[in-house]
KOLTI-396883 format. One line per 3 residues: number of its first residue (from 1); their letters; for each residue z, x, y of N, C-alpha, C. Coordinates in steps of 0.05 Angstrom, whole numbers, plus 5000, padded with zeros to 4 digits. Example, Ala and Ser with C-alpha at 12.3 -4.5 7.8 and 13.67 -1.06 7.14 Angstrom:
! residues 2
1> as> 5156:5264:4886:5156:5246:4910:5156:5264:4934 | 5142:5257:4955:5143:5273:4979:5157:5258:5001
***
This chain:
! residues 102
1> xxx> 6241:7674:7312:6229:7701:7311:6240:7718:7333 | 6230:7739:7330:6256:7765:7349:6228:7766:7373 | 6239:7774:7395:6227:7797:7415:6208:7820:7401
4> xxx> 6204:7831:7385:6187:7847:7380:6169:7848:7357 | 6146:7853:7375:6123:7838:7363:6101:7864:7373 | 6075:7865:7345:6059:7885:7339:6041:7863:7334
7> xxx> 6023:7868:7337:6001:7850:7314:5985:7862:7294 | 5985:7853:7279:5984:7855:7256:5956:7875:7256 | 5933:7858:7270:5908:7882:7275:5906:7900:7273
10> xxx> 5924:7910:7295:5929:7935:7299:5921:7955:7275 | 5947:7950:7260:5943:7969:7240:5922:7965:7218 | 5902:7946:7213:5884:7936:7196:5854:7956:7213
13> xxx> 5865:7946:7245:5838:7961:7260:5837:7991:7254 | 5868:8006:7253:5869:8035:7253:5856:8047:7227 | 5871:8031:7198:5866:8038:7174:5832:8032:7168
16> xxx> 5818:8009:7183:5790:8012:7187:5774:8037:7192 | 5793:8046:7222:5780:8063:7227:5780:8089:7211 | 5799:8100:7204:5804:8121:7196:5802:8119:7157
19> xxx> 5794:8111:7146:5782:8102:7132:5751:8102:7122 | 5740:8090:7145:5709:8106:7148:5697:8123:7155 | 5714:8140:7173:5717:8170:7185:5727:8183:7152
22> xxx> 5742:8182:7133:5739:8197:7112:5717:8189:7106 | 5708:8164:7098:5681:8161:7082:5653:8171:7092 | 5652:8173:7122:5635:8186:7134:5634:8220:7121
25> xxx> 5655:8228:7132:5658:8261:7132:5649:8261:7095 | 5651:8243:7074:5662:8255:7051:5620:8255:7054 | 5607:8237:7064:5581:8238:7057:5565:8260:7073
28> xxx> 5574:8269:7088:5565:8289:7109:5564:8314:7083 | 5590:8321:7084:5596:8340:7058:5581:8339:7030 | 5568:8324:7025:5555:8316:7006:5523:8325:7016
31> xxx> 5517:8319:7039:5487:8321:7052:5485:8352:7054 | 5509:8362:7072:5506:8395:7071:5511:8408:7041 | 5522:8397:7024:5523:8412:6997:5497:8414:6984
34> xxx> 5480:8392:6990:5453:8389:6978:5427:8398:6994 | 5437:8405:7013:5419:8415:7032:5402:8443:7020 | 5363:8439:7022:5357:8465:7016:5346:8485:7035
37> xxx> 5368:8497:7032:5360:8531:7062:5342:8549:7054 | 5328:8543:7034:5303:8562:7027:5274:8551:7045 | 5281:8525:7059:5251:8524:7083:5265:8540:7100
40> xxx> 5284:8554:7108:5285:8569:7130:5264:8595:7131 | 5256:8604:7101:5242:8622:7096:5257:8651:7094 | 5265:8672:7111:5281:8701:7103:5302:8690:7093
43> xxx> 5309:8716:7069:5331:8712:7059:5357:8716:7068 | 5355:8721:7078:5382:8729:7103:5398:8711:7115 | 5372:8692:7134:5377:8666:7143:5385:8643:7126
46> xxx> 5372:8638:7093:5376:8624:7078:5402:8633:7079 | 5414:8657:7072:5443:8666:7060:5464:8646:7088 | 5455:8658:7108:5480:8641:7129:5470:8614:7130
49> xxx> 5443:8607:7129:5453:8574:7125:5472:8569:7098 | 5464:8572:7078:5487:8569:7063:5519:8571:7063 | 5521:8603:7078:5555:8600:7087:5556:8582:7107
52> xxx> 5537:8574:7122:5554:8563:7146:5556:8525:7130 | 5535:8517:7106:5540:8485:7099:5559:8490:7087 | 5574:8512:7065:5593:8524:7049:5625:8513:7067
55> xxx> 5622:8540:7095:5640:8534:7115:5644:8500:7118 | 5628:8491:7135:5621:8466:7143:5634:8444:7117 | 5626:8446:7095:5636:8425:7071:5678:8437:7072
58> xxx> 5686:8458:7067:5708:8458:7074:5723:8439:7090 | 5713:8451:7111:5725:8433:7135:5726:8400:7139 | 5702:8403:7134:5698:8373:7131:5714:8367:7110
61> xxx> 5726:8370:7080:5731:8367:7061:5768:8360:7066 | 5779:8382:7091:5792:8381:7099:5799:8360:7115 | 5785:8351:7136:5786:8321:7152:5790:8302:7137
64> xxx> 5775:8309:7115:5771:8283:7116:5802:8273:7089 | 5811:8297:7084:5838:8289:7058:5868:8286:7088 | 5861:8293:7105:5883:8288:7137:5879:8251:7143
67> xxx> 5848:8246:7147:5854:8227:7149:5856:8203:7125 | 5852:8208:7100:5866:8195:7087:5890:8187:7085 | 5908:8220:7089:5933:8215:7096:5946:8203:7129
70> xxx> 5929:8195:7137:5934:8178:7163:5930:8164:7156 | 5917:8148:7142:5919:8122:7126:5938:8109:7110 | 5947:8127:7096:5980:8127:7084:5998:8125:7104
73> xxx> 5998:8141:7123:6019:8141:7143:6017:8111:7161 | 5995:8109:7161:5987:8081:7171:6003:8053:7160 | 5989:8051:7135:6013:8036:7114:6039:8039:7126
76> xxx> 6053:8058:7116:6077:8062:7114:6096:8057:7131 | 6086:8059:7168:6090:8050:7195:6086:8014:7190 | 6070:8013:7181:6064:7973:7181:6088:7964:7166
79> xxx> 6098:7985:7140:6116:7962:7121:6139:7971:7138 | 6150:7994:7147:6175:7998:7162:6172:7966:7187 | 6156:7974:7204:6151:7952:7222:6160:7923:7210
82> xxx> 6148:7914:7194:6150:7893:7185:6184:7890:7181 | 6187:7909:7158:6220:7911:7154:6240:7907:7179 | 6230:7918:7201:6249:7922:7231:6247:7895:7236
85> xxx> 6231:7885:7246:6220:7861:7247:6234:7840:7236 | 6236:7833:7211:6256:7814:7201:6281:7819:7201 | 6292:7849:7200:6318:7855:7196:6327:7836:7237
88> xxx> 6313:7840:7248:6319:7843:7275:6307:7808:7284 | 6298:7798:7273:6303:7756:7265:6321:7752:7262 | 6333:7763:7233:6353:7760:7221:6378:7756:7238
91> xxx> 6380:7789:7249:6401:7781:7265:6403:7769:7287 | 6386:7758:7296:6381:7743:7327:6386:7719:7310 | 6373:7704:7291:6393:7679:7272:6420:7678:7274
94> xxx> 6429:7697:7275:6461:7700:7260:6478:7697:7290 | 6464:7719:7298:6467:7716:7335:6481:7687:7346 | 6454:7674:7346:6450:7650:7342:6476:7625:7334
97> xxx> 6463:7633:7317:6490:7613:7291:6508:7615:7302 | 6526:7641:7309:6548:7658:7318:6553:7641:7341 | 6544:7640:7355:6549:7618:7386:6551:7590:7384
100> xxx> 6536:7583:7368:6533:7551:7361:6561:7541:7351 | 6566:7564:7332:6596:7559:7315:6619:7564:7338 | 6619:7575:7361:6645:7576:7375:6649:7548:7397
***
């Protein structure tokens, strides 16, 4: 096996994390969508609680499709890794071999 080395965790811990941070935010967004701003009592105030859970679900809605895609990106870093990884055995084998044979 080569000199360079990741463990594997790593990226299982990240895609954990970021993972439940979408699933968090997607339920947050769900609590402020259902939320009722008519106990605030004036209508006024009902109106900006509403833009501001309105605002608030956006955003959130937004986080939380970023870290999805950090999740992807996450993947995608592990299979390159992996790939470097063997390509770079590989040639430390051959390396190898290469000296044995002279």
């Amino acid at each position: 096996m080569s000199d360079l080395r990741l463990d594997d965790t790593v990226f299982a811990d990240l895609k954990k994390t970021f993972s439940s941070i979408s699933d968090r935010m997607e339920a947050t967004r769900r609590s402020l969508r259902g939320a009722d701003a008519s106990c605030v009592g004036e209508s006024g105030l009902v109106e900006d609680v509403q833009d501001f859970a309105d605002d608030w679900g956006y955003g959130i809605k937004q986080l939380g499709k970023h870290t999805q895609g950090a999740v992807k990106m996450i993947n995608k870093i592990a299979e390159t890794f992996d790939g470097l990884d063997l390509e770079l055995a590989e040639s430390l084998k051959a390396a190898k071999a290469s000296k044995k044979g002279k």
